[in-house]
KELOMAR-650431 format. One record per residue (C-alpha): z, y negated, x; residue in one letter. Coordinates in steps of 0.02 Angstrom, whole numbers, plus 50000, padded with zeros to 5 digits. Layout:
ZYXA
...
//
This chain:
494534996149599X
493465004449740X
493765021049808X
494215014449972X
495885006449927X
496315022049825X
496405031449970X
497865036950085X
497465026250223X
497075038150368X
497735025250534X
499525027250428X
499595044950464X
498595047850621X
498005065050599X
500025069450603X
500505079850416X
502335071050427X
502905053850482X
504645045650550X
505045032250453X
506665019550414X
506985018550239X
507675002950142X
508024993749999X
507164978549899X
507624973149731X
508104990749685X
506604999549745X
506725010849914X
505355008450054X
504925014150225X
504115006550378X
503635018650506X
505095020150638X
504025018250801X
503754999950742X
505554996150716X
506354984850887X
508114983750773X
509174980750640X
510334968750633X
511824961650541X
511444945050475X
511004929650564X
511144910150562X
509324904650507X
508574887850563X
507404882050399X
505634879550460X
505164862450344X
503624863250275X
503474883150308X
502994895750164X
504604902550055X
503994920450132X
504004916450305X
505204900150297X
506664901650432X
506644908950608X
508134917750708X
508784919550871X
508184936350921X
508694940851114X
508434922851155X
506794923051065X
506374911650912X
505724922950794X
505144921850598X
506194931450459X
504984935450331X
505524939050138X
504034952350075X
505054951449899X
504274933849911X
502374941549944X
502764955149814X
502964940849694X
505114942549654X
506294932649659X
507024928549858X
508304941549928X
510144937149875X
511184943150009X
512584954149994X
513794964150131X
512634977250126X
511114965350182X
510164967350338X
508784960850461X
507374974550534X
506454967850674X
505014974250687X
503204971850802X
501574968450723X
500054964150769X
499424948050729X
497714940850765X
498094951550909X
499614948750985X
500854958550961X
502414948450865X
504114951050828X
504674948350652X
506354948850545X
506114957750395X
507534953550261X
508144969150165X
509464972550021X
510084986250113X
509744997250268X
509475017450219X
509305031050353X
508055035450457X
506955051750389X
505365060650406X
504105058550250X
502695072750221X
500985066750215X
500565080950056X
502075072049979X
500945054949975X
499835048249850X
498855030349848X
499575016749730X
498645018249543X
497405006749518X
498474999249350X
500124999149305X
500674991649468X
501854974749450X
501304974649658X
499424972549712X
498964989249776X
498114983049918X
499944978949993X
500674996949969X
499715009650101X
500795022649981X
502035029949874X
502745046849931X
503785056549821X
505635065749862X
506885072549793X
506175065849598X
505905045849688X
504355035849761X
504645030149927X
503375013049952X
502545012850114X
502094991550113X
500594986650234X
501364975250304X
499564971650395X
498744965450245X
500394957150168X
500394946150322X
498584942950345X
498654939450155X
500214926650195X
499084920050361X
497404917150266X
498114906950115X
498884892250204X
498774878150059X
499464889849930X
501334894049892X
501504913949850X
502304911749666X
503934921149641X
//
C-alpha cells in the first residue's frame, strides 16, 4: 500500500491539533463525521424507493421540502443494510459532489454525542487486517481504550459515483 494512503490526511485536520465531531453508531462500531458538515439529525422518515437506484444510495426523503438521497455506508463498507431500531436515526449532512454542494441522509444505528477528538490521538487505518478498504477510513482515533472511525465519506461516494454498472456486494 503506498505511503500516501497511510497517512493522516492533512485537509481532515486543517492545521487545527483537535476536531469537533458527531459520533455514531454502525453495526456495532462507533464513528464520527466532523460536526461543521452536519445540517441535522433526524428521527426517521417515510422513504420513497428510487427503482433501479444502487442498495447504498436507493431511497430519497423529504428534507425541508427538498428531495434528498439517504445513503446506507454499511452498504459501501460491504455489511449487511441497517435494521432499524427506536434508537435509529438520519444525519443530514453537505458534501461536495462533482462540485456542488449536496445534501445527503446518512442512516445510522444510533446517534452518540457530539465531542472533540485530538489529532495526536489519530492514527491512519493499517494497511492489513482491515474487513473495510482503508482508502474509505481518513482514521481511527483512539479514547478512552476504543477506535473512533473517521469514514471519507469523499472517496466512499466518488467510489459509489464512478462504479455505475456494478452493485456494491453486502
Amino acid at each position: 500500500m503506498s505511503e500516501a494512503v497511510r497517512k493522516i490526511p492533512e485537509d481532515l485536520w486543517s492545521g487545527r491539533e483537535e476536531l469537533e465531531v458527531l459520533t455514531f453508531d454502525i453495526a456495532g462500531e462507533m464513528f464520527a463525521l466532523e460536526a461543521v458538515k452536519v445540517q441535522e439529525i433526524l428521527d426517521l422518515l417515510p422513504e420513497t424507493t428510487v427503482p433501479g437506484a444502487k442498495r447504498f444510495v436507493g431511497s430519497v426523503i423529504n428534507f425541508r421540502g427538498k428531495v434528498i438521497p439517504l445513503a446506507d455506508i454499511r452498504v459501501a463498507f460491504g455489511m449487511e443494510a441497517t435494521k432499524t431500531t427506536i434508537d435509529s436515526r438520519i444525519i443530514v449532512i453537505e458534501l461536495e459532489i462533482e462540485d456542488e454542494p449536496t445534501l445527503i441522509g446518512l442512516r445510522t444505528d444510533k446517534v452518540n454525542e457530539v465531542t472533540t477528538l485530538l489529532k495526536a490521538a489519530g492514527e491512519p487505518p493499517p494497511s492489513v487486517g482491515m474487513r473495510w478498504r482503508p482508502d474509505f477510513i481518513d482514521c481511527l482515533v483512539r479514547r478512552d481504550g476504543e477506535f473512533i472511525i473517521i469514514p471519507n465519506l469523499q472517496t466512499i461516494f466518488s467510489a459509489q459515483h464512478e462504479r455505475p454498472h456494478q452493485a456494491v456486494q453486502a
